[in-house]
C-alpha positions as CSV (number, residue, x, y, z in Angstrom):
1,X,43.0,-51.9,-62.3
2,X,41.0,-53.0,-59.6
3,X,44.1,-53.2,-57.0
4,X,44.9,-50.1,-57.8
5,X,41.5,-48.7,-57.2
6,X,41.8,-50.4,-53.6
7,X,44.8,-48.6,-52.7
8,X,43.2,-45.6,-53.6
9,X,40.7,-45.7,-51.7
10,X,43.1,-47.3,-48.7
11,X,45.2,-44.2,-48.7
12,X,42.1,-41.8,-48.9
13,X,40.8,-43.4,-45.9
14,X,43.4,-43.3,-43.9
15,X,44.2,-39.8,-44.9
16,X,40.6,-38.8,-43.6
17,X,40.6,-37.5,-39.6
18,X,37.2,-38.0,-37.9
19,X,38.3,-38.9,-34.5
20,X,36.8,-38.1,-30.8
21,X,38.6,-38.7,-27.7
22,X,37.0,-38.8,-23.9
23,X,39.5,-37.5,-21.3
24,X,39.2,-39.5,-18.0
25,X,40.6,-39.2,-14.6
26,X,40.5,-40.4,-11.0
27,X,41.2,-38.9,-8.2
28,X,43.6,-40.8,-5.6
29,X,42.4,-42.1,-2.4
30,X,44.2,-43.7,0.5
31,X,42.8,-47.3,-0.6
32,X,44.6,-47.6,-3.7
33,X,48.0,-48.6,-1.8
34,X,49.3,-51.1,-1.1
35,X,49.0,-52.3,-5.0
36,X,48.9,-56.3,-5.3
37,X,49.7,-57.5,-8.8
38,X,48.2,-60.5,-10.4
39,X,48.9,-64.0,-10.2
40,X,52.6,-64.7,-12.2
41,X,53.3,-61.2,-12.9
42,X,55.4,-59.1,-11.6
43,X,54.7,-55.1,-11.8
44,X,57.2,-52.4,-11.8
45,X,59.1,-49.3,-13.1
46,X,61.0,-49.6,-16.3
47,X,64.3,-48.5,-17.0
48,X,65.8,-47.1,-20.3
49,X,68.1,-50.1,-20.8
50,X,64.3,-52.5,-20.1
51,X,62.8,-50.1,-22.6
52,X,66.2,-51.2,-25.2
53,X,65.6,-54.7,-24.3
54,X,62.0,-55.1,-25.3
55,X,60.3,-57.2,-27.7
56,X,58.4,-56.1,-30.4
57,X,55.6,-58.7,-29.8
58,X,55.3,-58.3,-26.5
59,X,55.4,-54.5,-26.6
60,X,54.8,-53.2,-30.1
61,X,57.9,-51.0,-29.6
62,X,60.1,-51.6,-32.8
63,X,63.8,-50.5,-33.0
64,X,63.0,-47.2,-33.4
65,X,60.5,-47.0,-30.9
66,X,62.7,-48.7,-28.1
67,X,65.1,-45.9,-28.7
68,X,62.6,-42.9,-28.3
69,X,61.1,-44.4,-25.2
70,X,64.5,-44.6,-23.7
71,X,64.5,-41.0,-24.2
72,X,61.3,-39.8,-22.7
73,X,62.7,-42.0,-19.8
74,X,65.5,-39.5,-19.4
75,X,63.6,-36.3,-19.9
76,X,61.2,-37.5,-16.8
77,X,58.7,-39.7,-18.2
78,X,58.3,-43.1,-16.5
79,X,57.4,-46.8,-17.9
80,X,55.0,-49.1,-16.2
81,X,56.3,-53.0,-17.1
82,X,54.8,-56.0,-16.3
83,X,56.7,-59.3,-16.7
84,X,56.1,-62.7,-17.2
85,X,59.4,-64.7,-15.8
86,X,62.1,-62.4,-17.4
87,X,60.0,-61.1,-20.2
88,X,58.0,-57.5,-20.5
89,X,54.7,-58.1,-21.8
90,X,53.0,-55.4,-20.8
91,X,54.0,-51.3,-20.9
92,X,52.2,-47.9,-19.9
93,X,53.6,-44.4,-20.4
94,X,53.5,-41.7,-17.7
95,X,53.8,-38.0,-18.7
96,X,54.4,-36.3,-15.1
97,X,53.9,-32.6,-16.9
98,X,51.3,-32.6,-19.6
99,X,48.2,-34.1,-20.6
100,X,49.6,-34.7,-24.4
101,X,48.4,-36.7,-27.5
102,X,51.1,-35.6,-30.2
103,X,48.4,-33.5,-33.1
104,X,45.8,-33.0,-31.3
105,X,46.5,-31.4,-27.7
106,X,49.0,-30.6,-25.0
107,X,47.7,-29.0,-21.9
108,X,50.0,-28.6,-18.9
109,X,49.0,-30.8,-15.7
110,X,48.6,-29.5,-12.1
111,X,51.4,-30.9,-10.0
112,X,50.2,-33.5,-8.7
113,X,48.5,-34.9,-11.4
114,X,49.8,-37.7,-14.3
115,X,48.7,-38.5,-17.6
116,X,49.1,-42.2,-18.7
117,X,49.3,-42.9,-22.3
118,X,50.4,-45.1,-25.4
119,X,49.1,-48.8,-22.8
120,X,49.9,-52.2,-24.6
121,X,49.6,-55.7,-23.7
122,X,50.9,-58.8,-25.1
123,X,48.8,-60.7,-27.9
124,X,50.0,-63.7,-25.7
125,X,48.9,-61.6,-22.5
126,X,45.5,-60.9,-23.0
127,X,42.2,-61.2,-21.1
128,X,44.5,-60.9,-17.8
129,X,43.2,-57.2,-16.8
130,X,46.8,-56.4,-17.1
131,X,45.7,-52.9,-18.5
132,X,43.2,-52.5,-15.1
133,X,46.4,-53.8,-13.2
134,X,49.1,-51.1,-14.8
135,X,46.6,-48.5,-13.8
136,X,45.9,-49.7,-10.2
137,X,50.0,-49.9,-10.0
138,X,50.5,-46.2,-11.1
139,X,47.4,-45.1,-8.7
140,X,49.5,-46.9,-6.0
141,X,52.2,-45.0,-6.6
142,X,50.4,-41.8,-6.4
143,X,48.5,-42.4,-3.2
144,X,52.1,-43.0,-1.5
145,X,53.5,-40.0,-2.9
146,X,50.0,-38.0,-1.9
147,X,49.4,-37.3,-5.0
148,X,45.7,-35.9,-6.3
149,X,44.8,-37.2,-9.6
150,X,45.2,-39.7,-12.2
151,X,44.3,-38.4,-15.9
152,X,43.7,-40.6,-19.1
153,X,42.0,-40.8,-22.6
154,X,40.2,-43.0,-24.7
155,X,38.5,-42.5,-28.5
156,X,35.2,-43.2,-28.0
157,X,35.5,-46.6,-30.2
158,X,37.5,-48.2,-28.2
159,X,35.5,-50.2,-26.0
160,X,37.7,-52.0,-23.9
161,X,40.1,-49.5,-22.9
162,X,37.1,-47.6,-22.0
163,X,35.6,-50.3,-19.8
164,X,38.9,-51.0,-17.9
165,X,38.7,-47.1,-17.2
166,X,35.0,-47.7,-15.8
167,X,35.5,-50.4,-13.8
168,X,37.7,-48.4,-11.7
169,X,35.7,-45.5,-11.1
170,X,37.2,-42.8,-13.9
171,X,34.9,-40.5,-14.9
172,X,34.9,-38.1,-18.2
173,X,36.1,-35.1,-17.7
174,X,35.5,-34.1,-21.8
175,X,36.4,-34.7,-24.8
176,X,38.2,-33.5,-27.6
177,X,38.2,-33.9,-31.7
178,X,40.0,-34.0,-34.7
179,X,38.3,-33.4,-37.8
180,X,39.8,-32.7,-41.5
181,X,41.7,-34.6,-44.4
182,X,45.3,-35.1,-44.0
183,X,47.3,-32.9,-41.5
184,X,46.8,-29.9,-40.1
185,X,43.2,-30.9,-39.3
186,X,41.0,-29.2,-37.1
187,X,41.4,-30.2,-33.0
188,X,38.9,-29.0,-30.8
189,X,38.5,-28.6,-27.4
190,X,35.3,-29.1,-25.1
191,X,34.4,-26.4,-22.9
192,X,34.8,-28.9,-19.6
193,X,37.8,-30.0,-20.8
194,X,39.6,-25.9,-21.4
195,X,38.2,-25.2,-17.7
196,X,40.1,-28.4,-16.1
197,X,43.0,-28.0,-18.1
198,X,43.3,-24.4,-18.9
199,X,46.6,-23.8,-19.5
200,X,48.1,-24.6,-23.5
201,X,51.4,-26.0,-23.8
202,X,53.6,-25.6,-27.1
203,X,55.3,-28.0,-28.7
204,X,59.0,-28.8,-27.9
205,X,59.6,-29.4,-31.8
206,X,61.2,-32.3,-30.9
207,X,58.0,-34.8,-29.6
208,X,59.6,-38.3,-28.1
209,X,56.3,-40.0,-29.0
């Protein structure tokens, strides 16, 4: 009786949406190239056959999972990887079109501005700034291609990607929330965040993520 009143209340929980997000971004300056990676890793884009070949461990991306990434790979997303020897212990997603966190928003980007998303790091690779590092590679990348802007998110719990985004100079740019029981729940936007992002993108019907 009493295990079956825990999973009640597990599943109520977890059906219950009270979440707040802070949008970040950086703008690119000529500094951030050249990009130097750390000590005994080595940095660089993914492919969709590295996506295939990962390992759940190291990248929290499961069978399923491997196969979608692949996907957004060929629909113009990229893959930041970081290895150790041969092995990817480290991946960040870049959307080059749209600021986009699957039920709560999808706003289009300018042009020459990214969105990173969905950042993990290996439970054997941790405490090595490897998240701080994936973000220095991609603003690399952008300040050779002369690019503007560098956009990312964080809930407001979770402390250490939000430091790593400090200690290289993001700022917040807003926030938004999602608020309800179960889905559809209520997503709303900031006012900062509308005016920097105005423009509302549907959904494909088809999300990769």
């Amino acid at each position: 009786m009493l295990q079956d009143l825990r999973r009640a209340i597990g599943r109520l929980r977890w059906s219950v949406v009270w979440d707040t997000f802070d949008v970040f971004v950086r703008d690119v300056v000529p500094a951030d190239s050249p990009f130097e990676a750390p000590l005994g890793y080595a940095f660089g884009w993914g492919t969709p056959e590295d996506v295939r070949g990962c390992e759940q461990h190291h990248t929290e991306l499961g069978e399923r999972d491997r196969e979608r990434g692949a996907r957004r790979l060929e629909i113009g997303h990229r893959v930041v990887v970081a290895r150790s020897g041969s092995t990817i212990v480290f991946t960040m997603w870049v959307n080059p079109r749209h600021l986009n966190v699957p039920g709560y928003v999808k706003r289009a980007l300018a042009p020459d501005e990214v969105f990173i998303y969905k950042a993990y790091t290996s439970p054997d690779h941790r405490g090595r700034k490897l998240y701080q590092a994936g973000m220095r590679f991609v603003l690399a990348d952008l300040a050779e291609r002369g690019a503007r802007r560098l956009v990312g998110y964080a809930h407001v719990a979770k402390d250490v990607s939000r430091a790593g985004l400090d200690r290289l100079g993001f700022r917040s740019l807003g926030t938004f929330t999602g608020r309800g029981f179960r889905r559809p729940f209520v997503v709303r936007l900031s006012q900062d965040l509308r005016a920097a992002f105005p423009v509302a993108a549907a959904r494909s019907g088809c999300e990769l993520w």
